[in-house]
N, C-alpha and C positions, 0 to 999 in steps of 0.2 A: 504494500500500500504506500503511495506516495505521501508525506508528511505533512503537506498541505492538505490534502484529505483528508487524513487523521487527525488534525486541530479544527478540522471544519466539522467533521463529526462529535468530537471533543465538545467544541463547541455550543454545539445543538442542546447536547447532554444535558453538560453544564447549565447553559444558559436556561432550560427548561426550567432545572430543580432552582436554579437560583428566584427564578419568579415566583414555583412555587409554595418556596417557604422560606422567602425573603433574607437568604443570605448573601456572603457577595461569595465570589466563587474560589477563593482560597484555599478550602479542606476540600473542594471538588476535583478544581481543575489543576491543581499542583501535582498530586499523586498523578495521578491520570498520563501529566506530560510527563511524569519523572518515569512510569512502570510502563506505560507502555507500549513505547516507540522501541525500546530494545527487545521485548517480547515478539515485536511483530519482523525483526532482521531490519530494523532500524537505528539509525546513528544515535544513542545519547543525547538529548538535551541537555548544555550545560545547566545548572540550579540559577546562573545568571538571567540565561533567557526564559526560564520558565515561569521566574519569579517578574518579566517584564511582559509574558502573554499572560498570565495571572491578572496581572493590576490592571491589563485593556481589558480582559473577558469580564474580569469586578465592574469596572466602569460600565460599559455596556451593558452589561446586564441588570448594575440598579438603573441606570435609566429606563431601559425598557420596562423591568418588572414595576419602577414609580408610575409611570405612567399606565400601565395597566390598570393597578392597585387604585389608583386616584381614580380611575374611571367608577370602580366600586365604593368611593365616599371612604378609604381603610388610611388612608396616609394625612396624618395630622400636624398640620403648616407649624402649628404652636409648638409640638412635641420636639419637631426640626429645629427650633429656632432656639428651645431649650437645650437642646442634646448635639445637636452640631458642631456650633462652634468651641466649645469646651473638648469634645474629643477629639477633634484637629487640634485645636491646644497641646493638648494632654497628650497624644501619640507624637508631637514634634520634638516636645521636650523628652520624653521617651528615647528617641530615638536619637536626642543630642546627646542621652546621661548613658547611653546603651553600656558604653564601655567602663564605667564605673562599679557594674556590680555583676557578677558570676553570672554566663549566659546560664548556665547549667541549674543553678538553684532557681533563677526565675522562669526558666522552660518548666521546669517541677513544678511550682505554683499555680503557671499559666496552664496548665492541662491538671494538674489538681483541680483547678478554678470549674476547667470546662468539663470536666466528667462531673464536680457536682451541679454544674447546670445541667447536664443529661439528667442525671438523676431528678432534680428541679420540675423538668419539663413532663415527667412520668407521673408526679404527684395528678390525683383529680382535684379537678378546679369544680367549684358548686355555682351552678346559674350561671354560667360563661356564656352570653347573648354570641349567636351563630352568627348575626349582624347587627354589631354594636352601632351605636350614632356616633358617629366622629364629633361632630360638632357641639355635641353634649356632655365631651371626654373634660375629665378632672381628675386631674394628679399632683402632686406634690413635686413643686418645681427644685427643690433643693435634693429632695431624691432621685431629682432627674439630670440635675446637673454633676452630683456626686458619681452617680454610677459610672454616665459619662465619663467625665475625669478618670475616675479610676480606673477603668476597663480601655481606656487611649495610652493611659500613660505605660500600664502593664504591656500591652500591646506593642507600642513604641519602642518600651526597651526589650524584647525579644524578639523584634521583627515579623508580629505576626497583626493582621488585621484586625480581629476581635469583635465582630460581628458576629457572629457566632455563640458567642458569650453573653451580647448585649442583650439579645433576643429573649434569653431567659431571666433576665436580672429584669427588666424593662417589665416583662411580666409577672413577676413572684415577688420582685420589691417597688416598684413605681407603681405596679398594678393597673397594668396596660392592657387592655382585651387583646387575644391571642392575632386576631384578625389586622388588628388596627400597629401593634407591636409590628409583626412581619410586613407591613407597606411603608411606615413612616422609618425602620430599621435600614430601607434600601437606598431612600431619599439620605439619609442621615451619612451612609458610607459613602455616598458621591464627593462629596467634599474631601473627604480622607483620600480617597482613592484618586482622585483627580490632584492632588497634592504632590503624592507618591509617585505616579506617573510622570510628573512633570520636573520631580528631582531626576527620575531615572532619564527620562527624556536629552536632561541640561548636560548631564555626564556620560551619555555615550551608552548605555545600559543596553538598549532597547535593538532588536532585529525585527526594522518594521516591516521587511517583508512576509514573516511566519503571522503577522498581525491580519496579514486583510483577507483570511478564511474568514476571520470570526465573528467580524463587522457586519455580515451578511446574515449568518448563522446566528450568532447569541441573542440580537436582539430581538427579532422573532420570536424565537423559541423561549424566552425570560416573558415576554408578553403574550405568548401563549400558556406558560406555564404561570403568570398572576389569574390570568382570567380559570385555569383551573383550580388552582388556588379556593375563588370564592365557589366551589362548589364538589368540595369534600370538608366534610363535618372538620371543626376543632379538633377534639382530639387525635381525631387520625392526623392530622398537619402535628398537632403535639407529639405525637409517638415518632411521626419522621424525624420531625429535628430531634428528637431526641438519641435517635439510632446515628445521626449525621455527628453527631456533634462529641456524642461515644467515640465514634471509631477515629473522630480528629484526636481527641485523649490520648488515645490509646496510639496512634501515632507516634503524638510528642513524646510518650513514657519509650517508645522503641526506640528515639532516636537519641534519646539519655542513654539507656542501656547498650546500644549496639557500638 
């Protein structure tokens, strides 16, 4: 299979599940480009390039699944405006202190973090409206700035996105309906993600020709998979991320140990 194929496919994948349970595509499409280009009698991806077709399939793919999502009343302007610019904060400075403290003990943490958000995601939620009213959403804006912060800054200094994390905090401590959590969580990582790209971009990072598979493919397929999205039950979208978000865990713990 030609490689460009296989990131267009990649792609499709990705960019589905990212619409439908509003992550950006970091625990999707990383592994994916790392395993399996050499399974198929393919060249290696270096971790450089994969980690710069990561941050365009991220980008693309919240934008499409925002606009989806929005079409459904799920992504909340306010929630944005709290949780934004604090996690762009937070992941910069993150990523300035990166080299001040043990990558290794904060990988431990940050996949600590994210298996007890799987866990999180598993508890039953009582009365979770299937479609909540965006415009009647009220949450505790200091809990919503904190989270932020914290989960950008952790982020930041292990090089990971943490989107993935936010999803569950956003809902078990901000107490964000599960619906409204995963549309306004895609809008919120654009800003991150468009940040990141544009550091990679300034320093040479990026191979933009492995990029224009994906432009086609993800965002399609991110707004197709939001509009699926609104039409399977809560919990089942709850059990997914939860299964997505385990196996990112369980990842980081391999990459300690190996």
């Amino acid at each position: 299979m030609d490689i460009y194929l296989l990131i267009g496919v990649l792609g499709l994948l990705s960019g589905f599940l990212s619409g439908l349970l509003g992550i950006g595509g970091g625990i999707i499409m990383a592994p994916l480009l790392l395993c399996i280009p050499p399974l198929l009698g393919l060249e290696a991806l270096p971790m450089q390039t994969v980690a710069g077709l990561t941050l365009i399939q991220g980008l693309v793919a919240c934008i499409g699944g925002t606009v989806s999502h929005n079409r459904f009343h799920a992504v909340s302007r306010r929630l944005i405006l709290y949780m934004g610019l604090p996690i762009f904060l937070a992941a910069a400075a993150g990523g300035a202190a990166a080299g001040l403290v043990s990558n290794d003990v904060l990988l431990f943490i940050f996949a600590t973090l994210a298996f007890s958000a799987a866990l999180l995601m598993l508890l039953p939620v009582q009365s979770e409206k299937e479609h909540p009213d965006v415009d009647s959403l009220h949450f505790n804006g200091i809990r919503a700035i904190s989270t932020a912060s914290g989960v950008g800054l952790l982020g930041g200094l292990v090089g990971q996105g943490g989107s993935f994390i936010l999803i569950p905090l956003m809902i078990s401590y901000v107490k964000i309906p599960t619906r409204i959590a995963i549309g306004s969580n895609l809008a919120i990582v654009i800003l991150s993600s468009t940040a990141a790209l544009i550091g990679k971009a300034v320093t040479g990072q990026m191979v933009w020709l492995y990029t224009l598979p994906l432009i086609p493919t993800v965002a399609p397929a991110a707004i197709f998979g939001g509009f699926i999205s609104h039409r399977v039950p809560v919990q089942q979208l709850r059990r997914l991320l939860a299964i997505l978000i385990g196996i990112a865990a369980v990842r980081m713990w391999f990459s300690l140990i190996l």
